[in-house]
C-alpha positions in Angstrom: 97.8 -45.6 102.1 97.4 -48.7 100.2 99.5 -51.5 101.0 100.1 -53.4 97.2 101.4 -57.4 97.9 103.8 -58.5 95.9 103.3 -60.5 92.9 106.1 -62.9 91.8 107.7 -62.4 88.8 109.6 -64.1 86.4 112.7 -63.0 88.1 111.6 -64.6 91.5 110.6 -67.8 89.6 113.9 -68.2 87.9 115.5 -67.3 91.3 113.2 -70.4 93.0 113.9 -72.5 90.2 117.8 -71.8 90.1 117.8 -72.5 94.3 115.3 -75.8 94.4 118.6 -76.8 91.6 121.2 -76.3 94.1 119.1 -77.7 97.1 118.8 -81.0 95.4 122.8 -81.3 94.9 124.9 -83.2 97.6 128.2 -82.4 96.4 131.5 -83.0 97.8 134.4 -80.7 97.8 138.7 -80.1 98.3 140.5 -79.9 101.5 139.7 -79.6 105.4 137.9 -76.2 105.5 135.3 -74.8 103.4 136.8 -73.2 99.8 135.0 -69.9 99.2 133.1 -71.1 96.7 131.0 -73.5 98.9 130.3 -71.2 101.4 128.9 -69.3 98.3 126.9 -71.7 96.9 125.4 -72.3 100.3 124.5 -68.7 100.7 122.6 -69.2 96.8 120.6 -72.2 98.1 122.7 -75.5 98.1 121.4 -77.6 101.3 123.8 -80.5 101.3 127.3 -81.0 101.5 129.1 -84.5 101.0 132.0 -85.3 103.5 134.9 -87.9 102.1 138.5 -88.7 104.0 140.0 -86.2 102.5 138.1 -83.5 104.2 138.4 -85.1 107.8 142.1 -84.8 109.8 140.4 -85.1 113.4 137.5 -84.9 115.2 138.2 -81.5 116.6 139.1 -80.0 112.5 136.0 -81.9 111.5 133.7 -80.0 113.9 135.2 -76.9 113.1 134.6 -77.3 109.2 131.4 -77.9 110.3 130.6 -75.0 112.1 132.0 -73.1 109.7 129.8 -74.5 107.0 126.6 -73.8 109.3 127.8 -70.5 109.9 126.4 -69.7 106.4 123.5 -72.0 107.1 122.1 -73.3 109.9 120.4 -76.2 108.9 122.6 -77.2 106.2 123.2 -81.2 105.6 126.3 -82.3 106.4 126.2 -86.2 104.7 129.2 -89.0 105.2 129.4 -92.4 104.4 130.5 -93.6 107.8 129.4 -97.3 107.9 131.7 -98.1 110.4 133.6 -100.9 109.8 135.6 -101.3 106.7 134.1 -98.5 105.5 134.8 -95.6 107.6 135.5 -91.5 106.9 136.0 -90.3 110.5 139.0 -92.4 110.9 139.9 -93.2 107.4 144.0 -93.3 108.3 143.8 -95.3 111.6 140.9 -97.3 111.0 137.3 -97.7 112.6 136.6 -98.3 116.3 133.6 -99.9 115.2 133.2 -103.2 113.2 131.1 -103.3 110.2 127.7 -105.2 109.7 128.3 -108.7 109.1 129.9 -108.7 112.2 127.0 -107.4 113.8 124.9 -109.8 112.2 127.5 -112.5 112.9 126.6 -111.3 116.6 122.6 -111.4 116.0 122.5 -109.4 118.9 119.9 -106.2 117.6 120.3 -104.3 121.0 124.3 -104.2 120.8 123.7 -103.3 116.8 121.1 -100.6 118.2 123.8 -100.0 120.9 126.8 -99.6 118.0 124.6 -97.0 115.8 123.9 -95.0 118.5 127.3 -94.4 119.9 129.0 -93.7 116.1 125.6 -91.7 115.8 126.8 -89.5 118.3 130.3 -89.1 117.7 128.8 -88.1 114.0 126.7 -85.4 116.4 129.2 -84.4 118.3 131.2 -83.4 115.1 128.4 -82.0 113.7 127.6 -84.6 111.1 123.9 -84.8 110.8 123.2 -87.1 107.7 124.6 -90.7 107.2 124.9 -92.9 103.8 124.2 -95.7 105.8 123.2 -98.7 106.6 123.7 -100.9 104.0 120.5 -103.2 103.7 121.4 -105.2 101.2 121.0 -109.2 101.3 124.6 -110.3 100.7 123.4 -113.1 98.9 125.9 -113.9 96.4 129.3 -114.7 98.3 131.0 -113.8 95.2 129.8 -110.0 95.2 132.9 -107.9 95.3 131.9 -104.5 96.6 129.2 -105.5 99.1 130.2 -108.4 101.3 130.7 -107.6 104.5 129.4 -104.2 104.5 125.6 -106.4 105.0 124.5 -108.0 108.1 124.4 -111.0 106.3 123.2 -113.3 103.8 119.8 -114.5 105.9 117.0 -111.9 105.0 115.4 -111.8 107.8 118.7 -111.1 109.7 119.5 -108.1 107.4 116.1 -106.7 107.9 116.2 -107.2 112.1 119.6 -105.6 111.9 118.6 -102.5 109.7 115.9 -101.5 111.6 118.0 -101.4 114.8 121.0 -99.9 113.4 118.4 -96.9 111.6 116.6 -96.7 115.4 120.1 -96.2 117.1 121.9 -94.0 114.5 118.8 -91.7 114.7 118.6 -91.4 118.4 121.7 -89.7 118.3 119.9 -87.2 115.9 121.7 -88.3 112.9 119.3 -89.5 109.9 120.0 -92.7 108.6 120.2 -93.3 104.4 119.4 -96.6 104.3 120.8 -98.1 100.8 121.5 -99.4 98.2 117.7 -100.1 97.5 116.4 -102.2 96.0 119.1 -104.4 96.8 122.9 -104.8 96.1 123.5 -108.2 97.5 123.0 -110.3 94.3 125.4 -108.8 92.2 129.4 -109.5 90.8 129.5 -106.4 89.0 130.8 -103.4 90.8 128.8 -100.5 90.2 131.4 -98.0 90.8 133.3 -99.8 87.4 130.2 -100.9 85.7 126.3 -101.2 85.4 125.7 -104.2 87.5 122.7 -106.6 86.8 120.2 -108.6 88.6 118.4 -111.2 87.1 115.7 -112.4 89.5 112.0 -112.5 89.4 109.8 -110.3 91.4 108.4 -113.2 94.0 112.8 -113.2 95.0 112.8 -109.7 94.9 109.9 -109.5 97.2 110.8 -112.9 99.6 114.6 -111.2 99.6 116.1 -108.1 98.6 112.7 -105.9 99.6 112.3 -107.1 103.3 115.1 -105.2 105.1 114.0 -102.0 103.2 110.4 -102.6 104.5 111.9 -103.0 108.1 113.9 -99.8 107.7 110.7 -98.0 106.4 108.8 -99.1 109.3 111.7 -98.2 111.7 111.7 -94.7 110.6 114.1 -94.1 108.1 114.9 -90.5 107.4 116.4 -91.6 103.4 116.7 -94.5 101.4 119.8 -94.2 98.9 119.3 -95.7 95.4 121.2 -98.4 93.7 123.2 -98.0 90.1 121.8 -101.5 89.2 119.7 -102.8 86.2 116.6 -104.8 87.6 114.4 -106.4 84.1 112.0 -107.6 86.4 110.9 -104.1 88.0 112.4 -101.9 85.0 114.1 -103.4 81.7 115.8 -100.2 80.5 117.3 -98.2 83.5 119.0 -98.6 86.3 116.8 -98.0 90.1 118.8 -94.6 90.4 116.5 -93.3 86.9 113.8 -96.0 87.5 110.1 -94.2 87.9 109.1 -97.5 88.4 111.9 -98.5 90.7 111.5 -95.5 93.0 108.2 -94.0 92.4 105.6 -96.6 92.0 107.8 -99.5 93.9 109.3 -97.3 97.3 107.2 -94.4 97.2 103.5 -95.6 96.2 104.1 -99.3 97.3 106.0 -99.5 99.6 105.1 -95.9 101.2 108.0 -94.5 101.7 107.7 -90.3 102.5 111.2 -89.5 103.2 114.2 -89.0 101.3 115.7 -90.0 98.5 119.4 -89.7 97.4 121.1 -91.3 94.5 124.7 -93.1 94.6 127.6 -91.6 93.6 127.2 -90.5 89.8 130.2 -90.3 88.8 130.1 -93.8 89.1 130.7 -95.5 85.8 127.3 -97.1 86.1 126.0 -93.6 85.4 128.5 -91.8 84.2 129.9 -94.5 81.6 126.6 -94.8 80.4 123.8 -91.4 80.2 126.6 -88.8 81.8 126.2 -87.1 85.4 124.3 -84.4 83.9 121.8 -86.6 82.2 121.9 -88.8 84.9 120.8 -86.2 87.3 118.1 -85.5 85.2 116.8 -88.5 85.0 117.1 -89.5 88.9 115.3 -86.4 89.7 112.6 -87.1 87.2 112.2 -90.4 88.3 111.9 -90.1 91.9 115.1 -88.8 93.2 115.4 -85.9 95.6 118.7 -85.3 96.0 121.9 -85.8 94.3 125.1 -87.3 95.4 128.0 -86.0 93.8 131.8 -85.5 94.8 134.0 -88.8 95.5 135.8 -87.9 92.4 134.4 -84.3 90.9 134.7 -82.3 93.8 134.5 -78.6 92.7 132.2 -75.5 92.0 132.2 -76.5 87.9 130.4 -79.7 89.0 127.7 -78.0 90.9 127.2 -75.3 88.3 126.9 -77.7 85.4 124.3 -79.9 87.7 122.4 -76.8 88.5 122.0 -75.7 84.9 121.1 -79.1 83.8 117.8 -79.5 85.9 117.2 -75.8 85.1 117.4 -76.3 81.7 115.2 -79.7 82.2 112.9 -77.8 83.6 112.8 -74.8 81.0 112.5 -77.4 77.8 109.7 -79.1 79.6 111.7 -82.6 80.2 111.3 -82.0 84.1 108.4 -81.1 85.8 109.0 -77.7 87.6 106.6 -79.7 90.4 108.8 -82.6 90.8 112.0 -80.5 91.0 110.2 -78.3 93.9 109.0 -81.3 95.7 112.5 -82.8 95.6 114.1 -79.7 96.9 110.8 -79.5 99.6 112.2 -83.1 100.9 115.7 -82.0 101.1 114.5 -78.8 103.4 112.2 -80.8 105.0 115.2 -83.2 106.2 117.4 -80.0 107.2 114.8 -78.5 109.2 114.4 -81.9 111.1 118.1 -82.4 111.9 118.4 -79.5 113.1 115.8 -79.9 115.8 117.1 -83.8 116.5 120.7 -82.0 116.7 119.3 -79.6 119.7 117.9 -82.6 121.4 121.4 -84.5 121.3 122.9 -84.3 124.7 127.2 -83.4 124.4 129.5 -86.1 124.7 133.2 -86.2 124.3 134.8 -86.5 120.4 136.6 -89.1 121.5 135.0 -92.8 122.7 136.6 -94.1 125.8 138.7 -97.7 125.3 137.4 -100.5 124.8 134.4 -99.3 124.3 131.8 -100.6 122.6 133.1 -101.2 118.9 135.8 -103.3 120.5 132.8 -105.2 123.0 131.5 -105.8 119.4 134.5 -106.8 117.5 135.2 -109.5 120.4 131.9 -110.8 120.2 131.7 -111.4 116.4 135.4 -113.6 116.2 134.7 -117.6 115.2 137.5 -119.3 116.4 138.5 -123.0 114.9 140.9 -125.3 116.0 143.7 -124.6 118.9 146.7 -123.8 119.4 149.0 -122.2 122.2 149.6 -118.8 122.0 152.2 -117.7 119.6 155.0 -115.8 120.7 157.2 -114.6 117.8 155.1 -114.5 114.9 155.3 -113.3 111.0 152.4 -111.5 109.9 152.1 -112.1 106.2 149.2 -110.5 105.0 147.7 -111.3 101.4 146.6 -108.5 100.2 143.9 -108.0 97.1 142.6 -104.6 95.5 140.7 -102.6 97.5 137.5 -101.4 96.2 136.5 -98.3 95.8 134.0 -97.9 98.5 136.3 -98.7 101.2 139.7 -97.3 99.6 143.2 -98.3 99.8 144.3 -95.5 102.6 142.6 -97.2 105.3 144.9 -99.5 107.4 143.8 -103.3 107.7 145.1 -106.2 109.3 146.5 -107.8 112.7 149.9 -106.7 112.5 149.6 -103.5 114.1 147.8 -104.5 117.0 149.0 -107.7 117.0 153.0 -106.0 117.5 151.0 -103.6 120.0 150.9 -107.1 122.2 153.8 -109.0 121.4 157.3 -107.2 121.1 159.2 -108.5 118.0 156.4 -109.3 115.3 157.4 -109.2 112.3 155.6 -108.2 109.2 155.0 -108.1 105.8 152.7 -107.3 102.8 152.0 -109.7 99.8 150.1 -108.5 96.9 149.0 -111.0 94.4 151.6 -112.9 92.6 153.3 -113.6 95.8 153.9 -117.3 97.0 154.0 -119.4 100.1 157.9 -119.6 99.1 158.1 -115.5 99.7 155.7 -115.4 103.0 158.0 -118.4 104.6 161.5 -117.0 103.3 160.6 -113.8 105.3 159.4 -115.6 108.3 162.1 -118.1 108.8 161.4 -119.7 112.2 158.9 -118.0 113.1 155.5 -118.8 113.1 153.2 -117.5 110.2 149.8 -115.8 110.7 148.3 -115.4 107.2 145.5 -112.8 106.9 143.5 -112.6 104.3 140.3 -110.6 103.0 137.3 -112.9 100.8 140.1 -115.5 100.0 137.1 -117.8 98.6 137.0 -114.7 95.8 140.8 -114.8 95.3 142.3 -118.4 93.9 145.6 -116.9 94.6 145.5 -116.4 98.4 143.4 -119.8 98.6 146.9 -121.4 96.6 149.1 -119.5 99.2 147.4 -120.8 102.1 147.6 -123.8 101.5 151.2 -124.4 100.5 151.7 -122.6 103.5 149.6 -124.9 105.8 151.4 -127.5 104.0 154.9 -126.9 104.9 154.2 -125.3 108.2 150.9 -127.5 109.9 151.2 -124.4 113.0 149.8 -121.6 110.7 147.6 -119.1 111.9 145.1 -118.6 109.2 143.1 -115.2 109.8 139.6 -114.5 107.5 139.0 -110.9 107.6 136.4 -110.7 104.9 133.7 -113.1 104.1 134.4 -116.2 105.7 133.6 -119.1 102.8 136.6 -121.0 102.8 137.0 -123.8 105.1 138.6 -123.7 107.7 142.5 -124.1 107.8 145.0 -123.8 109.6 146.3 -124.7 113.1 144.2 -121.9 114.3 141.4 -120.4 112.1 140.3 -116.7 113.1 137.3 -115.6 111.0 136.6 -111.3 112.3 133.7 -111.0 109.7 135.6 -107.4 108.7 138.7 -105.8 108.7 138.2 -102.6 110.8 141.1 -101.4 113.9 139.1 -102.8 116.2 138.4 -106.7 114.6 142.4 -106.9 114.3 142.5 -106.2 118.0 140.2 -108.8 118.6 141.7 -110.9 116.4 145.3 -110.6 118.0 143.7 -110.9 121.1 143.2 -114.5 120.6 146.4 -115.3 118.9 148.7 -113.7 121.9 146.1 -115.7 124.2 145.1 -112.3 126.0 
């Protein structure tokens, strides 16, 4: 009997094409278990699923989503963008147990930041998170950029670059890959991209002294993905943004720089994108210039999206304005990442879902406090704190602050919020005789809070001034707290010092 082999046919090539189209798509999705139509999509070739708050209620639900999603495929991505920090999904309601970068780098300590990755890295593990969109790499080198700040180790390149190579070693010895972003560099920027197409106008000799050198030091550590920037650079690409730059991400990170891995866009329904060439085009686009996968979800979030995606690289593709070759290489990556998760997943040795107290993020958060000036400890205070817009990448549902954990410590603290258009006369009506601990967040970006603290160190010279952003300012205040963030566990360090415990 002879044995024919099977030939492909165009059937089998429209059925590759159609699944290296979903592989490529990171998108996000409704609710704390898996709608029907993900599981689907997973079972017709989509790789990658995006996690946001919304999806996560505990540790215990989260791993359970999880295991439900692999139960359809076993090496499926499961992505989050848990910086730790200010920026944090696995405990978007209570806050993080970790701080966030520039306190690391305030630190300068790259075995506690090694340290710090590896233990969120494995409660990310234990959950059964395998892919995170971070660390941030970028140079925060313009003190008045508002959606990057203290999500960076710092404004010292060198620092950044140290600090990014041991965060990507100790997030990935827990057998979660590391998206190192937002390359090539979101530090020099006072645009947000999630509102707008941010710009940076430097020439390539400060691009290559700056922004570049952490990226390089996460290359060389090992980085399983790089995430793109929505920013317009003229001197590596006049026209388009990194995220659809060829020569941003092909002949800059992939030929230059030599980077194999992965490659994931932003967000595109960012306004930088989608204000400007539309998610579909967009996607296009990134995947023709470089791009392997797509991130998609923090604001569409259902099967429509993915569908219209799909059919707009499969269409590309069909009207020759993508290379079937670079779609199948992109989608090649994206398995290629999969397959090594899941092997670095089996090599993860079980811990507990929940950290023990203090732990390390709290070691951390202790570490990275400045303190200025003295004063005895105060033992009925009024927490005013002075509050600005959050932005979109951390989000308004996450708590911030010292008066939580500073009422945890001393019975009686009172409290209160002030948004801007609130004065010193409203903070010290409020507080009466009490004595007033003022927190802020970047108050050298906000002339309001800077006008408020200092008609309040005016009329009362005992004021606790707490900086739980970027700290510019000068010192004020009979007792100057700088956290460098606003995560759980920097207010707990922070009231630490103003209870004197």
């Amino acid at each position: 009997m002879t044995v024919l082999a099977h030939r492909p046919t165009r059937s089998d090539a429209n059925d590759q094409l159609t699944r290296d189209a979903l592989a490529v798509l990171q998108p996000g999705f409704e609710g704390t278990t898996a709608p029907a139509w993900l599981l689907r999509q997973i079972g017709e070739g989509l790789t990658a699923v995006g996690l946001f708050g919304r999806n996560i209620a505990s540790p215990d639900q989260l791993a359970a989503l999880t295991a439900q999603l692999r139960a359809e495929r076993e090496d499926v991505l499961v992505a989050i963008d848990e910086e730790g920090g200010d920026v944090t999904r696995l405990e978007v309601r209570g806050g993080s147990s970790f701080p966030g970068n520039l306190a690391l780098g305030a630190v300068d300590d790259t075995a506690l930041t090694r340290d710090v990755a590896h233990e969120l890295g494995r409660r990310l593990a234990d959950c059964g998170v395998n892919l995170n969109w971070a660390p941030s790499a970028d140079v925060n080198s313009n003190p008045d950029n508002p959606v990057i700040g203290v999500r960076s180790f710092g404004a010292d390149t060198h620092l950044a670059a140290r600090h990014t190579a041991a965060y990507v070693e100790g997030l990935q010895s827990a057998g979660v890959a590391a998206c190192t972003k937002h390359f090539p560099g979101h530090g020099d920027t006072n645009v947000d991209s999630h509102h707008a197409l941010p710009r940076i106008d430097v020439d390539l000799d400060t691009l290559q002294a700056r922004e570049l050198i952490p990226f390089k030091a996460a290359i060389e550590a090992g980085t399983k993905a790089v995430m793109s920037a929505h920013i317009l650079v003229p001197a590596l690409d006049p026209t388009r943004p990194a995220t659809l730059s060829p020569q941003i991400l092909t002949a800059l990170l992939r030929k230059e720089l030599g980077y194999e891995g992965l490659i994931v866009t932003d967000g595109m329904e960012m306004n930088a994108i989608a204000g400007t060439y539309g998610i579909e085009r967009g996607s296009v686009l990134a995947i023709a210039a470089g791009a392997d996968a797509i991130c998609v979800g923090g604001g569409l979030a259902d099967e429509a999206t993915v569908l219209r995606l799909r059919d707009a690289l499969v269409a590309a593709v069909r009207e020759g304005a993508l290379p079937q070759e670079r779609l199948a290489d992109a989608a090649a990556r994206v398995r290629a990442l999969a397959s090594w998760t899941r092997q670095a997943r089996a090599a993860v040795v079980p811990g507990a879902l929940e950290g023990s107290a203090p732990g390390i993020g709290l070691e951390a958060a202790r570490r990275a406090v400045v303190v200025s000036g003295t004063a005895a400890p105060v033992s009925v205070p009024y927490v005013a704190t002075l509050a600005p817009v959050a932005n979109i990448a951390v989000g308004d549902e996450t708590p911030w602050g010292v008066a939580g954990e500073l009422a945890a410590l001393v019975p009686g603290t009172g409290s209160g919020v002030y948004p801007e258009g609130a004065t010193a006369g409203d903070v010290l009506a409020a507080a009466g005789e009490r004595t007033v601990v003022a927190v802020v967040r970047d108050a050298h970006r906000h002339p309001w809070m800077t006008e408020v603290l200092d008609a309040l160190v005016a009329a009362r010279p005992d004021t606790v001034v707490v900086e739980m952003g970027v700290p510019r300012a000068e010192p004020r205040g009979a007792l100057h707290i700088a956290t460098h963030g606003a995560s759980r566990v920097c207010g707990r360090a922070a009231a630490e010092v103003i209870a004197g415990v």
